[in-house]
C-alpha positions as semicolon CSV with decimal commas, in nm:
position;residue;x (nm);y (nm);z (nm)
1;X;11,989;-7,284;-5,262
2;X;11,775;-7,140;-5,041
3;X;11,714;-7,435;-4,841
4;X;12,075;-7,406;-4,725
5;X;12,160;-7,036;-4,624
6;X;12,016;-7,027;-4,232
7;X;12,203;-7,386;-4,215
8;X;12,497;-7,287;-4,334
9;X;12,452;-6,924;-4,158
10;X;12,410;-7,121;-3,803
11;X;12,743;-7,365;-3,897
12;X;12,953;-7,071;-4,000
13;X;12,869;-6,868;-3,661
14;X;12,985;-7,156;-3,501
15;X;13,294;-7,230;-3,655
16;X;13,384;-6,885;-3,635
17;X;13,294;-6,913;-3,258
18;X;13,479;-7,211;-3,216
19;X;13,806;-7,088;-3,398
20;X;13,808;-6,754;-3,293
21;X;13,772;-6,954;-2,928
22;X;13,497;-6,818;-2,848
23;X;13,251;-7,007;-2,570
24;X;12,960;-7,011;-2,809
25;X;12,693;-7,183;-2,585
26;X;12,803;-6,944;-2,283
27;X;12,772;-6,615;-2,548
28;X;12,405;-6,777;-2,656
29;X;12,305;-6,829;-2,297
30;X;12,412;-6,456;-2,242
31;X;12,211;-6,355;-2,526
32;X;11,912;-6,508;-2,401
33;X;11,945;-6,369;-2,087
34;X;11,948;-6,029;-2,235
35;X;11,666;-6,085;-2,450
36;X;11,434;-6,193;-2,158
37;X;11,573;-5,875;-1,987
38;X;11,434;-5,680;-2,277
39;X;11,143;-5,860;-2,342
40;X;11,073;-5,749;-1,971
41;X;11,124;-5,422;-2,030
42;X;10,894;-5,380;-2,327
43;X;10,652;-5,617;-2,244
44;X;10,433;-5,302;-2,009
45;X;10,458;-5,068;-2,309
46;X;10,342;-5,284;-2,587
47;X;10,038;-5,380;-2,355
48;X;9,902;-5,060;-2,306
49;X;9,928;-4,950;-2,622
50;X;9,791;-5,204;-2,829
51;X;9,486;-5,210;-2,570
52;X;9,459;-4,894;-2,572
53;X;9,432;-4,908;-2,974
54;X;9,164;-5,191;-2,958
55;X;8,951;-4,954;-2,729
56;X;8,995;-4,666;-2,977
57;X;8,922;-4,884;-3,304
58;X;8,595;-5,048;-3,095
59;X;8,476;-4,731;-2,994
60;X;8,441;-4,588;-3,343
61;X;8,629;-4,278;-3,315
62;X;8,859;-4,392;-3,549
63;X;8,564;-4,393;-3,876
64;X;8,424;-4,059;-3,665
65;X;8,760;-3,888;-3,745
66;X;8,832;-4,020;-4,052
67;X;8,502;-3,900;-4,188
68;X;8,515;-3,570;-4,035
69;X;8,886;-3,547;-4,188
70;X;8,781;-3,664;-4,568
71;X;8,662;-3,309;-4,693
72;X;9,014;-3,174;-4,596
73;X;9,198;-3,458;-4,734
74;X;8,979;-3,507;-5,037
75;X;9,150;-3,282;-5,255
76;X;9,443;-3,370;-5,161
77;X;9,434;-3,722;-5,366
78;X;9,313;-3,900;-5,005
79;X;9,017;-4,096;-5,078
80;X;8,784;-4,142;-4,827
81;X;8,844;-4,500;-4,752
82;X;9,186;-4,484;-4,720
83;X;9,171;-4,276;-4,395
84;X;9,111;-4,525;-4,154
85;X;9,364;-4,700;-4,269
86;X;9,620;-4,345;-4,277
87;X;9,459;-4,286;-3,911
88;X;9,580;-4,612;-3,763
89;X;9,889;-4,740;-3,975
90;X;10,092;-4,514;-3,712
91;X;9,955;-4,752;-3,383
92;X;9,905;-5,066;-3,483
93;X;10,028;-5,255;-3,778
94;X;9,809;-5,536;-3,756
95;X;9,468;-5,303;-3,699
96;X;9,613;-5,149;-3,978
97;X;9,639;-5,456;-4,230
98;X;9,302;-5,528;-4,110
99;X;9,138;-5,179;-4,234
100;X;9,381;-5,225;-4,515
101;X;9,214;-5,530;-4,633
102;X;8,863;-5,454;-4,571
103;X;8,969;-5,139;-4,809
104;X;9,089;-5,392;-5,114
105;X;8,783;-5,572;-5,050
106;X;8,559;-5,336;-5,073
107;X;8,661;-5,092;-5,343
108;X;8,879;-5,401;-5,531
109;X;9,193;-5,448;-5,576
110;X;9,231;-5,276;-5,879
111;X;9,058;-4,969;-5,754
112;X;9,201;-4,625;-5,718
113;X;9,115;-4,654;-5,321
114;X;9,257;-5,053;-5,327
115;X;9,600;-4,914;-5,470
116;X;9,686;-4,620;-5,256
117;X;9,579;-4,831;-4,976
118;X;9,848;-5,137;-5,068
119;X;10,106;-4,883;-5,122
120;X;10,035;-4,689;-4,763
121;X;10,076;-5,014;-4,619
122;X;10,410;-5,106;-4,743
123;X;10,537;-4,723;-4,745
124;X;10,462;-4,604;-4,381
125;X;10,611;-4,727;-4,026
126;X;10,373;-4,813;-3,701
127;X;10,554;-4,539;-3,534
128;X;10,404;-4,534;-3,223
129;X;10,483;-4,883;-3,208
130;X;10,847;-4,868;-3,316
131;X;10,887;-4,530;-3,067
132;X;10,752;-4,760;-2,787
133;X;10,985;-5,006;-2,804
134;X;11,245;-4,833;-2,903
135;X;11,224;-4,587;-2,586
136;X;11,164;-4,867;-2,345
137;X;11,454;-5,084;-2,457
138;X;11,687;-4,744;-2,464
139;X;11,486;-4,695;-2,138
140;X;11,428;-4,315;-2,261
141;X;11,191;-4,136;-2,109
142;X;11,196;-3,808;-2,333
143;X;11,068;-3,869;-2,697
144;X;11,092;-3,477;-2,740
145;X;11,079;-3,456;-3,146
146;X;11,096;-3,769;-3,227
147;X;10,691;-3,839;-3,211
148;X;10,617;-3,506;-3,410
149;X;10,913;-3,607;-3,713
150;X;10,736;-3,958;-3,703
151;X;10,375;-3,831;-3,767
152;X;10,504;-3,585;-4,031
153;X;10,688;-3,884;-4,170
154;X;10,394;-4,068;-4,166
155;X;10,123;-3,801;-4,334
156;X;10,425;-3,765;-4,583
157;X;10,436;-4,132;-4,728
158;X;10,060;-4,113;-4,680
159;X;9,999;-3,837;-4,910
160;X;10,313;-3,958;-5,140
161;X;10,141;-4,284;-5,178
162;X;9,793;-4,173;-5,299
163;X;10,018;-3,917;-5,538
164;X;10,242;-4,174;-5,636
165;X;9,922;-4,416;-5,718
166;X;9,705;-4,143;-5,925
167;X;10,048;-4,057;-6,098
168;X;10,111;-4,410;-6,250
169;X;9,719;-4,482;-6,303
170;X;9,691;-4,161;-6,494
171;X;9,365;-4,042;-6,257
């Protein structure tokens, strides 16, 4: 069945298209169009940033701050390892599947550290990534409290997720 839902999807747009008389190769061309448009616009913004993250990550100050941060978050149910992975989840998605996996390697995947790690991952947002687009398609040029909500979002499903994980392992 599933073989046949984005073939069917793509026939029934365009026999709605067609009987609703719609032009449906002049409203895809349009569509393209605006999708180069955006891809334009984001394009600057989603290059600085992610270089900007690969210089951070190769410099080391992410493991320098994540090991000056562990006796804070240590008693909060933040293991050590896992704070690489917390500090960088917000910028890069990728990086932080990378650190992510390194972590399950490491510790195992059946590890205290392993778990809270594969439940940050799917519980938390690369906001800085989502905020960049998201402001340079909108083109808006004020983020006021929408950076600060994201972060506290972020330490939230952070902290939630090594809770949640010690909760249901009964650690």
């Amino acid at each position: 069945m599933s073989d046949y839902i984005v073939p069917c999807l793509i026939l029934f747009i365009l026999a709605h298209g067609v009987l609703s008389g719609t032009n449906v190769y002049s409203a895809m061309l349009d569509g393209a169009v605006k999708g180069l448009y955006t891809i334009r616009d984001i394009f600057a913004p989603v290059l600085i940033m992610l270089t900007v993250i690969a210089m951070v990550r190769a410099s080391g100050a992410i493991d320098l701050t994540a090991h000056s941060l562990a006796p804070l978050t240590s008693p909060l149910g933040m293991p050590a390892e896992c704070l690489p992975l917390a500090l960088l989840r917000p910028f890069s998605g990728s990086g932080a599947l990378s650190v992510g996996s390194e972590v399950i390697a490491n510790a195992g995947p059946d590890s205290t550290a392993g778990r809270i790690a594969a439940v940050m991952l799917g519980s938390s947002e690369t906001s800085f990534y989502t905020i960049a687009l998201y402001s340079a398609c909108i083109k808006l040029k004020n983020t006021r409290y929408l950076v600060p909500a994201a972060l506290c979002a972020d330490a939230a499903a952070f902290f939630a997720s090594a809770a949640a994980v010690r909760l249901l392992m009964g650690s």
